[in-house]
C-alpha positions in Angstrom: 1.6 23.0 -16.4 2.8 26.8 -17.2 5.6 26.3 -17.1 7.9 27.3 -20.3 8.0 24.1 -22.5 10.4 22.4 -24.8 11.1 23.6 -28.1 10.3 21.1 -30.6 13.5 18.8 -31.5 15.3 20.0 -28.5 17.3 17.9 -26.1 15.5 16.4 -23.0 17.5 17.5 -20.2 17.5 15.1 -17.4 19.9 16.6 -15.3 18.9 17.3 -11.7 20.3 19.3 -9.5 21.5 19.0 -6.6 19.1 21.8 -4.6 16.2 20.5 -7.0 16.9 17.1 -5.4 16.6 18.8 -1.9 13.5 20.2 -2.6 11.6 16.7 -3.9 13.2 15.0 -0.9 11.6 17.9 1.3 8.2 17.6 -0.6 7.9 13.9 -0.7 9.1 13.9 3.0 5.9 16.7 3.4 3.2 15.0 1.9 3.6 11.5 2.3 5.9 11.1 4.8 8.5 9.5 2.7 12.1 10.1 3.6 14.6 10.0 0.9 18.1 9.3 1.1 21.1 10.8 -0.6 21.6 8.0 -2.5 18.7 7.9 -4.3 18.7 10.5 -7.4 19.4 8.3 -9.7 16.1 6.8 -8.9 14.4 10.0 -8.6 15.3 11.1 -12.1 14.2 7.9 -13.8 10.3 7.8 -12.4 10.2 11.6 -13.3 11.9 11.6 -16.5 8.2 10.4 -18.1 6.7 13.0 -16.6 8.9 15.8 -17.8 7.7 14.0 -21.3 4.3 14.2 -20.4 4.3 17.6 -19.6 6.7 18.8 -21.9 8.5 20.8 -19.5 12.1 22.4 -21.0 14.0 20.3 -18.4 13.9 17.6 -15.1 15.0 20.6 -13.1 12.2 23.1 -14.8 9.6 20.4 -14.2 10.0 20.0 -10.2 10.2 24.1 -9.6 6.9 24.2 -11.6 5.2 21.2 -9.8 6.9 22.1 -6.2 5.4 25.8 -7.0 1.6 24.6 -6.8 -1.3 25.6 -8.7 -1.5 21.9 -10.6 -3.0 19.5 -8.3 -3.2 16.3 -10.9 0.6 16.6 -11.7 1.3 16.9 -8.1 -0.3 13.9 -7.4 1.8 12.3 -10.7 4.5 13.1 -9.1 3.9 11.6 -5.3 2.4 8.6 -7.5 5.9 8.0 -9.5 7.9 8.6 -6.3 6.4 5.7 -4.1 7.6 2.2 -4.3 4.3 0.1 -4.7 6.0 -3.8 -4.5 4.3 -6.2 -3.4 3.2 -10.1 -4.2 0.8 -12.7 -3.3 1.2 -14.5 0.2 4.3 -12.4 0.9 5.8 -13.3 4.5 4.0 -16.6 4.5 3.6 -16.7 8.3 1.4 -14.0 8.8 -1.3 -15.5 6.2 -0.7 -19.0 8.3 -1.1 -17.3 11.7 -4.3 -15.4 10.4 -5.6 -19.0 9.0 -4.9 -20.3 12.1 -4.8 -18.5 15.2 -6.9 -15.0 14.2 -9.7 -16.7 12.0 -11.1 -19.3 14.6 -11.2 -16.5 16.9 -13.4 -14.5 14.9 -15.1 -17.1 13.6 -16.7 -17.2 17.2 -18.0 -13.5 16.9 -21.1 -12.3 15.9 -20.2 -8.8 14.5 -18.8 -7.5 11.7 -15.2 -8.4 11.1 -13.3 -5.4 9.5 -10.2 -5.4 8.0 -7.5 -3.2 6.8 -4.6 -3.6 4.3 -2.8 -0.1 4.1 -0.1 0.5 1.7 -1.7 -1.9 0.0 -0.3 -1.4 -4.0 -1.6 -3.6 -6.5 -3.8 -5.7 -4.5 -2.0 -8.8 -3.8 -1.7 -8.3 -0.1 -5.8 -7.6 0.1 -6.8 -10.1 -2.0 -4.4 -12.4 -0.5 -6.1 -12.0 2.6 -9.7 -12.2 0.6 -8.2 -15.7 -0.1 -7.7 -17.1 2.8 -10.7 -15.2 4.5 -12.5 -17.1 2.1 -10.8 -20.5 2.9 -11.0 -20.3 6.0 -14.4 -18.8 7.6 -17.7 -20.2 7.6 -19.9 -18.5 5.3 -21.9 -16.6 7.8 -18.5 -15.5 9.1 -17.5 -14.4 5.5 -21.0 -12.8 5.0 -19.9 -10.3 7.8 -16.1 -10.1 6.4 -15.3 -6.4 4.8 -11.5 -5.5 3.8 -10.2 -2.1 2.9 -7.8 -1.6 1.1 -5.8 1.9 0.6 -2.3 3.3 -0.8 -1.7 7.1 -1.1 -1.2 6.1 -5.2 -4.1 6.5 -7.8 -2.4 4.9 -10.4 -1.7 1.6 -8.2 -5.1 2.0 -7.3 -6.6 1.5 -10.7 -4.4 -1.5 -11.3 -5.8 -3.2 -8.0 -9.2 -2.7 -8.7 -8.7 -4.4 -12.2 -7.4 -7.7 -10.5 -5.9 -8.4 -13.3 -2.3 -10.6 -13.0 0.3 -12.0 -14.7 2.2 -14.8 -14.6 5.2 -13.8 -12.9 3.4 -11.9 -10.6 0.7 -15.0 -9.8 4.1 -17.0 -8.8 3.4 -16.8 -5.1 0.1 -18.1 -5.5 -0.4 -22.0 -4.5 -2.0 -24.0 -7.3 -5.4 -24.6 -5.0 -5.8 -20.9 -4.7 -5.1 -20.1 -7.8 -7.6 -22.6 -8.9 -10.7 -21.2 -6.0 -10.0 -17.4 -6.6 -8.7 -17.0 -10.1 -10.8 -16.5 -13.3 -9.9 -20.1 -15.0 -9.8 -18.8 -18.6 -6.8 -16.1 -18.8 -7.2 -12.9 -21.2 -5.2 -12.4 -24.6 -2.4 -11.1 -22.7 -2.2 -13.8 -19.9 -3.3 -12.0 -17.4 -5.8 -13.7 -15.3 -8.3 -11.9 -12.7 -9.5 -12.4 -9.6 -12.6 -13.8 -9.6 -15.4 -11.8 -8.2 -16.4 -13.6 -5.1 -13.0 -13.1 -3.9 -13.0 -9.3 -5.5 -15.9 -8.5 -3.3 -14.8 -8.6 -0.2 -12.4 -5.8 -1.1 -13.2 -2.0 -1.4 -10.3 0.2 -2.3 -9.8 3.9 -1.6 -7.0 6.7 -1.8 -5.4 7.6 1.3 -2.4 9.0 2.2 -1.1 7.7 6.1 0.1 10.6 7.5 -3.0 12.8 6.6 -6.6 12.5 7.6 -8.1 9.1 8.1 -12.0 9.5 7.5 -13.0 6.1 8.5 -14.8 5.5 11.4 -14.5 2.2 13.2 -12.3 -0.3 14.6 -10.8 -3.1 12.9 -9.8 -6.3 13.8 -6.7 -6.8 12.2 -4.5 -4.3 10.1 -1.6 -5.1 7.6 1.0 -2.2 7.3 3.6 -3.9 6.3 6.9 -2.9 4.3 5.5 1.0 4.5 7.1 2.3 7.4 10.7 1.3 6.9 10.3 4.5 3.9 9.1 6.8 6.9 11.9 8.5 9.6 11.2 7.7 13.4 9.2 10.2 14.7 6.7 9.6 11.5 7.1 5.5 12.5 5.9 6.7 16.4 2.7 8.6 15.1 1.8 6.1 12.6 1.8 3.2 15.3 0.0 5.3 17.7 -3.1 5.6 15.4 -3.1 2.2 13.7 -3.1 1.2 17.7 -5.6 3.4 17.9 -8.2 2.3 15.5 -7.3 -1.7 16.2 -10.3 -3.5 19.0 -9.1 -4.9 21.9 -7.6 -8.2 21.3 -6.9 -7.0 17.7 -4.0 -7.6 15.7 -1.2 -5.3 13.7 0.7 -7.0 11.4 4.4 -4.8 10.2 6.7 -6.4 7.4 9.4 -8.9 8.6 12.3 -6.1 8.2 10.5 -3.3 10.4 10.8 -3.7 13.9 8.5 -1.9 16.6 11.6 -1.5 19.1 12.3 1.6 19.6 9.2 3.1 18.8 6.9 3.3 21.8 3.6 1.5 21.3 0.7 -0.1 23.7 0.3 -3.2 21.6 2.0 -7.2 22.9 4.8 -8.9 20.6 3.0 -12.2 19.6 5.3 -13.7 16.9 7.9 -11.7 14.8 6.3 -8.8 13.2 2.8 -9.7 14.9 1.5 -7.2 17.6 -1.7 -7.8 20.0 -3.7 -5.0 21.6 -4.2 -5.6 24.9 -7.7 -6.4 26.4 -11.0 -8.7 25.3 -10.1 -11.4 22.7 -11.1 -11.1 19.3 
């Protein structure tokens, strides 16, 4: 960054404000979509406070004017990286795995084309390789040889993380002690951490993308998991978001959204199946 940096021993001001505030709210909104609330500087001052560190920019305020002005792509995409909430965890909202495992697998299982899959907003990898899991659990392995899952989030550093596949224990807690065993590395690392192991790894491919820019894949997919990602965008960003997945789902195909966001409201083509669940109308899977 150019901008004019900190003397050395002065005081790291953290203050930001309030028209600062207005113009990362406007940005984030911009680029990914994101709508923040007034409420929410505090947390907007703590994930950039590192990178007014980093950068050694003279203040909080200084930082986002320099950032905001362009000319610095990487610390522009720091900053939409500390700004987005990437929580997830293994097999969260149990139901959707179980319907998957249950109604969605033995459907495809009677296919004989490639079975595509997409996790987006996918963080640090539990909800992909989640899904690797029970892909792997439950298909033949014929069906599994023609099973591909991508995976994307709009954050590079998440990104990283994810493709290590590396866990700890608090955040292997969902995990049931069978799949833990199957799809696990059984020896954990110095720090704990155990990976996934690499049969269950390989059915995943990870890439950057940001949902409310350009989508380069080509395809259809039989099932896509967006879930706890819209319920951070405003309504009208909801409608064109929905309109797309629907778009790139095959007939018969399945969206899955997170258990607090609810498609009512927002007009859409696809059938309520269970809570959270949505069907595209036409051939079955």
């Amino acid at each position: 960054m150019s901008a004019p940096t900190r003397p050395a021993g002065a005081r790291l001001d953290l203050e930001l404000s309030p028209d600062r505030y207005t113009a990362v709210a406007e940005a984030l909104h911009r680029i990914a979509g994101i709508r923040l609330g007034p409420g929410k500087r505090a947390l907007v001052v703590s994930r950039l406070g590192p990178r007014v560190r980093a950068t050694g920019a003279r203040s909080l305020d200084a930082y986002v004017d320099e950032t905001l002005r362009g000319g610095d792509d990487t610390e522009l995409s720091h900053f939409v990286d500390v700004l987005t909430t990437n929580k997830s965890a293994f097999f969260r909202e149990p139901a959707h795995f179980d319907h998957l495992r249950d109604s969605v697998f033995p459907r495809l299982e009677r296919t004989a084309r490639p079975l595509r899959f997409w996790s987006a907003g996918c963080a640090a990898g539990e909800e992909p390789y989640t899904l690797a899991m029970v892909a792997r659990d439950a298909l033949s392995a014929p069906a599994l040889a023609r099973t591909r899952i991508l995976a994307t989030d709009i954050s590079h550093r998440i990104l990283a993380a994810a493709r290590e596949a590396r866990y700890g224990a608090t955040q292997r807690d969902g995990v049931p002690p069978a799949q833990l065993a199957r799809h696990f590395d059984v020896t954990p690392a110095a720090d704990g951490t155990r990976r996934v192991n690499e049969p269950t790894r390989d059915l995943v491919r990870f890439a950057w993308l940001n949902l409310i820019g350009d989508w380069p894949m080509r395809g259809t997919f039989d099932v896509i998991l967006c879930r706890n990602v819209m319920i951070y965008f405003d309504r009208p960003t909801q409608e064109r978001l929905v309109a797309r997945l629907g778009s790139l789902l095959v007939a018969g195909g399945f969206l899955y959204v997170g258990h607090a966001e609810s498609l009512t409201g927002v007009p859409h083509t696809l059938e309520p199946v269970i809570p959270s669940v949505y069907r595209k109308p036409g051939a079955d899977v």
